[in-house]
Structures are given as structure tokens and as C-alpha cells.
MARGUDREN-842467 format. One line per field, with one value per residue (C-alpha): residue number from 1; x, y, z; residue in one letter; chain. Coordinates in steps of 0.2 Angstrom, whole numbers, plus 5000, padded with zeros to 4 digits. Example, Ala and Ser with C-alpha at 12.3 -4.5 7.8 and 13.67 -1.06 7.14 Angstrom:
% MARGUDREN-842467
resi = 1/2
east = 5062/5068
north = 4978/4995
up = 5039/5036
resn = A/S
chain = A/A
END
This chain:
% MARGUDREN-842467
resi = 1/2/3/4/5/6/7/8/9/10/11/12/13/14/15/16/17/18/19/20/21/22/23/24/25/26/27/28/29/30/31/32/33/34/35/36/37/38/39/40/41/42/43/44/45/46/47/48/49/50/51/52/53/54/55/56/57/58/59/60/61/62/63/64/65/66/67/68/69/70/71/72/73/74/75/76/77/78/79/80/81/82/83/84/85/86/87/88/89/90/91/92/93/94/95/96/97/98/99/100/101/102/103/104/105/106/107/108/109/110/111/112/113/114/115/116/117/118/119/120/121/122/123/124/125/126/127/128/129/130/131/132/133/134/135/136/137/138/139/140/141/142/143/144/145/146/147/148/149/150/151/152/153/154/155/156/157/158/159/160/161/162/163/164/165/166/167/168/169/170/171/172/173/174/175/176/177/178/179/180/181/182/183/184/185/186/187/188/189/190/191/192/193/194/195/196/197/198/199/200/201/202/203/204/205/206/207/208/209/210/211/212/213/214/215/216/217/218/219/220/221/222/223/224/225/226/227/228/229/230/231/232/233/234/235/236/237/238/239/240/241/242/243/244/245/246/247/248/249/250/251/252/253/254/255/256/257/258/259/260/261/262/263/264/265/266/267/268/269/270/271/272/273/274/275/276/277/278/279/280/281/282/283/284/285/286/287/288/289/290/291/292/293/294/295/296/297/298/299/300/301/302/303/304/305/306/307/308/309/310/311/312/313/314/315/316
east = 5323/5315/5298/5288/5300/5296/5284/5294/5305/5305/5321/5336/5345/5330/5341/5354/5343/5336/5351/5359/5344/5344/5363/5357/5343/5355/5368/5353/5352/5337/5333/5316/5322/5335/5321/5309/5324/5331/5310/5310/5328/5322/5303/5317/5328/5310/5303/5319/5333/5325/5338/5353/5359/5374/5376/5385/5390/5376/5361/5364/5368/5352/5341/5349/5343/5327/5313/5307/5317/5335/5331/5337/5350/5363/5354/5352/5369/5374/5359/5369/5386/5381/5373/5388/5400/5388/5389/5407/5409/5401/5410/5400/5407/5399/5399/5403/5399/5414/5412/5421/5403/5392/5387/5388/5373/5371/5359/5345/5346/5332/5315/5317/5300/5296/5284/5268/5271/5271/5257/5248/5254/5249/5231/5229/5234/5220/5206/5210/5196/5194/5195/5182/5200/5205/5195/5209/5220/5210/5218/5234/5241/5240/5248/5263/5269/5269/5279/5293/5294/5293/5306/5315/5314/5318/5302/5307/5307/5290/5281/5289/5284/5275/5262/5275/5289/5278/5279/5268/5270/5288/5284/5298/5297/5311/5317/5322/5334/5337/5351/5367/5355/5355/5343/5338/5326/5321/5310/5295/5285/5267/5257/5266/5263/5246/5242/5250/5237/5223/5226/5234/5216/5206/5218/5215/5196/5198/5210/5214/5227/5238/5256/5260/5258/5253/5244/5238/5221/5227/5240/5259/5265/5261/5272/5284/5277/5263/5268/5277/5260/5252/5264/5261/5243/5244/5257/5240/5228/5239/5238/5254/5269/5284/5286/5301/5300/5298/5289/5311/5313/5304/5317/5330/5316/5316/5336/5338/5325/5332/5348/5339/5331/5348/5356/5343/5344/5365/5367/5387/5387/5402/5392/5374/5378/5382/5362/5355/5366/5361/5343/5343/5352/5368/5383/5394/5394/5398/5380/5373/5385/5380/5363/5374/5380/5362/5358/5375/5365/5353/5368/5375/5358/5359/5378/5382/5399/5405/5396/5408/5407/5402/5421/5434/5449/5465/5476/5492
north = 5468/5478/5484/5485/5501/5511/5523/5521/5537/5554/5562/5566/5550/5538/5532/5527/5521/5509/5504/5498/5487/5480/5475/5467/5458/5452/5446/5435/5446/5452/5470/5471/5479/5489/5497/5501/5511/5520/5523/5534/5542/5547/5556/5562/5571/5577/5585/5593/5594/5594/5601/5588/5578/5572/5561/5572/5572/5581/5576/5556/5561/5574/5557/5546/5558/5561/5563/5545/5534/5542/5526/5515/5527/5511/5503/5520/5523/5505/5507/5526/5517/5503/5518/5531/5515/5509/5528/5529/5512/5519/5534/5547/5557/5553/5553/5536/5533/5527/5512/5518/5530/5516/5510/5492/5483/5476/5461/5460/5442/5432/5430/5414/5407/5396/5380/5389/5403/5394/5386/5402/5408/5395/5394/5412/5409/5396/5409/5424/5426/5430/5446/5457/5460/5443/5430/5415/5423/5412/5397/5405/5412/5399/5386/5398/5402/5384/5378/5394/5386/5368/5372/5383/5393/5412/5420/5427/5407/5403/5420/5415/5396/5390/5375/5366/5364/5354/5334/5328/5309/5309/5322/5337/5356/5363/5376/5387/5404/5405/5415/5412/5409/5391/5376/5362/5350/5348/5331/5337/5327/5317/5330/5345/5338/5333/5352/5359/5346/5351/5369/5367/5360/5374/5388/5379/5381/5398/5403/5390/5389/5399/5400/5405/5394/5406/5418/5435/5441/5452/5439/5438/5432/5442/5455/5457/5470/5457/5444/5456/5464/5446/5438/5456/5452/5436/5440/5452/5438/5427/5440/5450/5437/5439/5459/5463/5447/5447/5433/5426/5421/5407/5401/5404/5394/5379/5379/5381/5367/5356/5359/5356/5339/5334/5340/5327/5313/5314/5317/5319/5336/5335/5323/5331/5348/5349/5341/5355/5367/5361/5359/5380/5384/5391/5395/5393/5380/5398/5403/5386/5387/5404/5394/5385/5400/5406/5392/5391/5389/5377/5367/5368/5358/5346/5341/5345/5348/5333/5322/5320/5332/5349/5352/5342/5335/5345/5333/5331
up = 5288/5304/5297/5314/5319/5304/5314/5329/5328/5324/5331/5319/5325/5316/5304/5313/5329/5316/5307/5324/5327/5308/5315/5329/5322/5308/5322/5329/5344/5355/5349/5356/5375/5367/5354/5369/5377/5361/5357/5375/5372/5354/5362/5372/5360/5349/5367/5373/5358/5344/5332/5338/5326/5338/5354/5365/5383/5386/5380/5382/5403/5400/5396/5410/5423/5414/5427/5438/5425/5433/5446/5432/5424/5426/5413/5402/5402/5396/5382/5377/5379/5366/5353/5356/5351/5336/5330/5332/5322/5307/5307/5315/5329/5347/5364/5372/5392/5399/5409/5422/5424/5425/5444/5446/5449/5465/5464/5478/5490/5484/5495/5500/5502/5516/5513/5519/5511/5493/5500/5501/5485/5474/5482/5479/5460/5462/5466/5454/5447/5425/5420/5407/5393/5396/5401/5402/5416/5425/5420/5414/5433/5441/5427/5423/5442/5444/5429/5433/5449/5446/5433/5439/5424/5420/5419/5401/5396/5403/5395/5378/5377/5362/5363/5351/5363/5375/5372/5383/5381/5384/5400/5393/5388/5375/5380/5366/5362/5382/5388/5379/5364/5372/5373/5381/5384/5401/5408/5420/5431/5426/5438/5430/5412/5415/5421/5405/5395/5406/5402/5384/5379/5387/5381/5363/5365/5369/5356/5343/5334/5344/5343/5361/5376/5385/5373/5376/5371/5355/5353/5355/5372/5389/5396/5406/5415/5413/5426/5437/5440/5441/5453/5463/5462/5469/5484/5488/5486/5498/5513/5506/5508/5504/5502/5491/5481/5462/5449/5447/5464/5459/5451/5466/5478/5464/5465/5484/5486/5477/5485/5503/5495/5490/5505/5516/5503/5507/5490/5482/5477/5465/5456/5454/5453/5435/5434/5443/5431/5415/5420/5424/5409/5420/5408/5424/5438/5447/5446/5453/5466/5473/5479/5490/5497/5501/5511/5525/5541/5533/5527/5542/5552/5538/5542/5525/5528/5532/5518/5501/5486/5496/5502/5491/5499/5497/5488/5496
resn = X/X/X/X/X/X/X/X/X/X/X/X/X/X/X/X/X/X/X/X/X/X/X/X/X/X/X/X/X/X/X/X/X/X/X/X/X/X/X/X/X/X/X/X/X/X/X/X/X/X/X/X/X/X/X/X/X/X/X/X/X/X/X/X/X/X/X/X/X/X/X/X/X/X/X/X/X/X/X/X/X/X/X/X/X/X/X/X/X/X/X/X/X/X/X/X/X/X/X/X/X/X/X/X/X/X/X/X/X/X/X/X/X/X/X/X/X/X/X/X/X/X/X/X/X/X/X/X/X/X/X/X/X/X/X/X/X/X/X/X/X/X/X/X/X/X/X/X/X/X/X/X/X/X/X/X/X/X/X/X/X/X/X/X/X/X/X/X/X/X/X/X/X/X/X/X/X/X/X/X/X/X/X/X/X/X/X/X/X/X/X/X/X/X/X/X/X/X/X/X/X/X/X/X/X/X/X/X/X/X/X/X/X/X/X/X/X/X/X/X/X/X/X/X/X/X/X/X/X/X/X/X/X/X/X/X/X/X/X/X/X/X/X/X/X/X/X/X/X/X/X/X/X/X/X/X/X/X/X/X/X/X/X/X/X/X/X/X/X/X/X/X/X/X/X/X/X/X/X/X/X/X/X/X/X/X/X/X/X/X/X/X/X/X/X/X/X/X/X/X/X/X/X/X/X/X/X/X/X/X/X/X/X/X/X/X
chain = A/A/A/A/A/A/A/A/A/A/A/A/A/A/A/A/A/A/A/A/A/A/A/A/A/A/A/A/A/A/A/A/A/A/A/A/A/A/A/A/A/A/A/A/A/A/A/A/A/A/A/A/A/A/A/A/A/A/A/A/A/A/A/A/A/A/A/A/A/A/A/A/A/A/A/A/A/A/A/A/A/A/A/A/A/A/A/A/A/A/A/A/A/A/A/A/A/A/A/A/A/A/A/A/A/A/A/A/A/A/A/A/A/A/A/A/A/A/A/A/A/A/A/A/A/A/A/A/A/A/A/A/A/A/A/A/A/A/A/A/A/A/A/A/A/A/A/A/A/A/A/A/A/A/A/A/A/A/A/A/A/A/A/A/A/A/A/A/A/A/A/A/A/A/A/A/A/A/A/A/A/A/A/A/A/A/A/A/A/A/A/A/A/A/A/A/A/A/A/A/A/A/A/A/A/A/A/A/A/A/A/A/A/A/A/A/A/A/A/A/A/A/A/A/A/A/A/A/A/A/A/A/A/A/A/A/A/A/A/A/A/A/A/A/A/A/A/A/A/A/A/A/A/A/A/A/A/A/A/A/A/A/A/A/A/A/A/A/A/A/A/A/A/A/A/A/A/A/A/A/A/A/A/A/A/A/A/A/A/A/A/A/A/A/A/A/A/A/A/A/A/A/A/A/A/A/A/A/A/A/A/A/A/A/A/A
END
């Protein structure tokens, strides 16, 4: 059972905000982001329509456009679309975005970072320095960056890491509930798992016991809004590389790299692709590819084109 919600609500739609995310908990999903939403459309409803008691037309369009959020009404919409649906399932009359409505997402080119810019980034994570409400950020910027990076990891897989899925005498991290509810077990280098010991042991001094890799003072894992704000304050730090870029570009610069290393190495891509797949946890050889298709002029001066596996023979 949900208990943590109990206080959450207050609008007319509480029970069935709260019976929606039973389901989805139930079903093994993630309810925790669609909570957050469904806890700023029921202030919402208890600020402006207090009385309503149905999802219509009007008040789930009202909350999309609601004030500074209506920059991410896209997402709002899909969070209304999914409740007018689970409403309707159980029998109750609502209003259901059609899909049609919803503007695609058009997904921003990744920053790709040049070798003295990650220089320059990771030596500015070096020098951040503790802080009063937390004093292990210290150690725990400059160790997470570089295992999202050196992983190529989502950043959502780093914040939730727990000390147990760290094996540091067989050099792998598991990698657990991922994306597709997924895992895998990923083999990391000796420098990589000797910084994760280093830091383990004095994170462990700090806050024994702790379930989290990376732990937050109160407990729990960090944020979201957490790293971003981190990652942000180490761009600064590194003389303000890199404008636009966010914390999961590191992931896009571990694939492109490696692609580039491969590329020098005269590598058969038909054969090591799938590796580079399965080690980011892509459900599709489609997603790896698309870091191919970032790097075409770089390809290009590497002669790429020519070298088997990149452009199969047509069979005749």
C-alpha cells in the first residue's frame, strides 16, 4: 500500500489521485514523478476550482497553462491524458486529452564536449568546496559526474545506486530497475573502481550504514533537481563551458567517444555495436545508432566509411 501520500491531497479527486497510484505501484511501476505532478494539479483544483468533482475540458487545459509551468504543458497534458483514461476505466465520466493535442517533443542535439572542456569540468568538480547542509558534496560531485560519464549512465541510474550494487573485486556496478525495468551488470575500469572505494569508505565514515551510494544528508538519494543544479555549479566553476548542456550529456559524450576510439582503433562496427548497446542499457540498436549520426564529419576524417561493418554490402 501507498502510505507516504496520505496527507498529499486535498482536492475532491484525492481518492481517485491515490487509487491510480496504488495501481501503478501494484503494476511495478514508477509513481513517484507522476505523484509530484497530480500533487501540483490537485493545489491547483483547491486554489481555483474547489467545488469540481470532474475532469473536464476545462479545468485539466486550465492546469496545463497554469502560470510559468505552461513551458512544460507537453508533459502536463500526457500526466491529464493518463488520469482522464484511468478515470474513465473505473467508470467515472472524464475528459481525456486527445493525443492528437499533445506537441511532440523535439529533443535538443547534445553538447558535445571537447577534451579540454572535460578537462575543465572535472577539475572544477575537484575544487567545490563542502557545504554548511551537507558536508560530503565535496567528495560526492566530483565521484558521481565521473562514474555517469565513465559509464555512460542515465543520470537517474547514478543518483539511485546503492553501496550493494558495487563489487569492487570483480571491478562491476549492477545496475538495477533501469529503463525497461531492466538490469545489467556493467565491468568498470581499476582507476574507476578504486575511486568508488576511496569514496565508499569516506562516505561510510560520514554516514554509516547507509543504503544509498550516494546518500543525502537527511537520507534517501539526491535529487534530481539536485545534480542538475550541481552539474550547473560546476560548468560555473569551470569558467562557463558548455552553455546549454545538461548533467545527461554526459552520457551522449561517453557513447560518442567511444565511437571516436572505435572509429581510430578500425574497429568492425557490426560486430561491437551491440556491446556499446547493452552496456547503456538501449532497448534498440536504433538508439545507439543515432550517436553515429552525431558524429558524420568526424567519421568522415577518420575514413570510417570505407572500413567494414559501418555501411553493409548490398547483397546481390
Amino acid at each position: 500500500m501507498i502510505t507516504n501520500y496520505n496527507t498529499a491531497y486535498n482536492s475532491l479527486f484525492t481518492p481517485q489521485i491515490k487509487s491510480m497510484l496504488e495501481l501503478r505501484a501494484t503494476l511495478g511501476r514508477s509513481y513517484k514523478t507522476l505523484s509530484f505532478n497530480l500533487q501540483s494539479f490537485d493545489r491547483f483544483v483547491c486554489g481555483n476550482y474547489p467545488e469540481a468533482d470532474k475532469l473536464t475540458q476545462e479545468l485539466a487545459q486550465k492546469w496545463c497553462a497554469d502560470g510559468a509551468a505552461a513551458v512544460g504543458s507537453g508533459y502536463r497534458m500526457h500526466v491529464m491524458r493518463d488520469f482522464g483514461k484511468y478515470l474513465v476505466s473505473i467508470g467515472t465520466d472524464a475528459f481525456i486529452f486527445p493525443a492528437s493535442w499533445i506537441p511532440k517533443h523535439k529533443a535538443e542535439l547534445p553538447h558535445l564536449f571537447t577534451n579540454a572542456e572535460l578537462q575543465q569540468f572535472f577539475d572544477a568538480a575537484d575544487t567545490v568546496p563542502s557545504h554548511f547542509n551537507s558536508p560530503m558534496w565535496e567528495y560526492v560531485i566530483p565521484v558521481i559526474f565521473r562514474v555517469i560519464f565513465a559509464c555512460g549512465l542515465r543520470p537517474q541510474e547514478a543518483r539511485l545506486l546503492k553501496r550493494n550494487d558495487f563489487d569492487y573485486k570483480n571491478r562491476e556496478i549492477l545496475i538495477t530497475e533501469s529503463k525497461g525495468h531492466k538490469d545489467r551488470l556493467l565491468p568498470i575500469c581499476d582507476d574507476l573502481a578504486e575511486l568508488c572505494r576511496r569514496y565508499d569508505d569516506i562516505a561510510e565514515c560520514g554516514q554509516p550504514n547507509r543504503k544509498f551510494f550516494f546518500q543525502a544528508p537527511k537520507g534517501g538519494a539526491y535529487r534530481s533537481a539536485w545534480l542538475t543544479a550541481q552539474f550547473h555549479r560546476v560548468r560555473r566553476l569551470a569558467g562557463g563551458i558548455a552553455e546549454g548542456s545538461v548533467p545527461y550529456d554526459l552520457r551522449h559524450n561517453f557513447a560518442t567517444q567511444t565511437i571516436m576510439r572505435w572509429t581510430e582503433e578500425k574497429r568492425d562496427f557490426n560486430r561491437w555495436l551491440p556491446y556499446l548497446s547493452a552496456y547503456m542499457g538501449h532497448e534498440t540498436f536504433n538508439a545507439t545508432y543515432y550517436y553515429v549520426h552525431l558524429l558524420p564529419e568526424r567519421l568522415s576524417a577518420c575514413d570510417f566509411t570505407k572500413i567494414s561493418g559501418i555501411i553493409p554490402e548490398v547483397e546481390k
